[in-house]
Wavefront OBJ file of the C-alpha trace (Angstrom):
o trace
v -15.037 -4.314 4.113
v -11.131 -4.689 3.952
v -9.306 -1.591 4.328
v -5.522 -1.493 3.999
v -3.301 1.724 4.754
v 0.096 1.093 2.692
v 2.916 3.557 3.802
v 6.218 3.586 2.014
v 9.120 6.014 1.520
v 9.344 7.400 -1.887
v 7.069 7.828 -4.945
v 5.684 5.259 -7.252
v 3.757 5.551 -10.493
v 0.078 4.700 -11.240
v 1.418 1.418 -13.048
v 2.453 -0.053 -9.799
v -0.152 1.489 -7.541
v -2.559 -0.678 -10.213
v -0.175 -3.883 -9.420
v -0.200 -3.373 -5.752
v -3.944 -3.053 -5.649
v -4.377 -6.312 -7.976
v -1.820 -7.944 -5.892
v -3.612 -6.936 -2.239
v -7.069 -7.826 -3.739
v -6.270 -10.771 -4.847
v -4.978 -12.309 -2.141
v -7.856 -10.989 0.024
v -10.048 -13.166 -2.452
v -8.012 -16.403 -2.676
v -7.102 -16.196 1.780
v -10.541 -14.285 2.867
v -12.735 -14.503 0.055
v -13.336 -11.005 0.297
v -14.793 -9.916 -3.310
v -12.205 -7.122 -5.007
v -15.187 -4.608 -5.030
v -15.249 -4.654 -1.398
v -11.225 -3.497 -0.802
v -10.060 0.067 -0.029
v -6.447 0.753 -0.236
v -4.853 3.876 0.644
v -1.334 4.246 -0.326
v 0.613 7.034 1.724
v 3.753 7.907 -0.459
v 6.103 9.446 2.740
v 9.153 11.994 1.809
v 12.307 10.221 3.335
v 13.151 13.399 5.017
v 9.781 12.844 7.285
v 10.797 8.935 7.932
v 12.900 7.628 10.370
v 14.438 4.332 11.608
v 15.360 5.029 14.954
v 17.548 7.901 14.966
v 18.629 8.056 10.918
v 15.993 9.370 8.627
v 15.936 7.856 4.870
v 15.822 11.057 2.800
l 1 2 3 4 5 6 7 8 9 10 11 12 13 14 15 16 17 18 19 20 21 22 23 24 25 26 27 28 29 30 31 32 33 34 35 36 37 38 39 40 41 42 43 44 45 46 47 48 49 50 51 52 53 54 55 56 57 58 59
């Protein structure tokens, strides 16, 4: 069972949560031939104020 954790800064809609999960599943079928049914994506949306690149924070 594939299980991806997807953390990014910021806030996207359910459109492009659908695109990123086609996209991830996908590929796990073509590279791993992992069937879609068996992939579990998380997708943490992170506040830029609570991210940081070294010392500079993106919010």
């Amino acid at each position: 069972m594939p299980y991806i954790n997807l953390k990014l800064v910021g806030k996207l809609n359910k459109e492009q949560k659908e695109m990123i999960a086609k996209e991830f599943s996908d590929t796990l079928l073509k590279v791993a031939k992992k069937p879609k049914e068996s992939l579990y994506l998380v997708i943490d949306e992170v506040a830029g104020e609570n991210w940081a690149k070294g010392d500079k924070f993106f919010g």
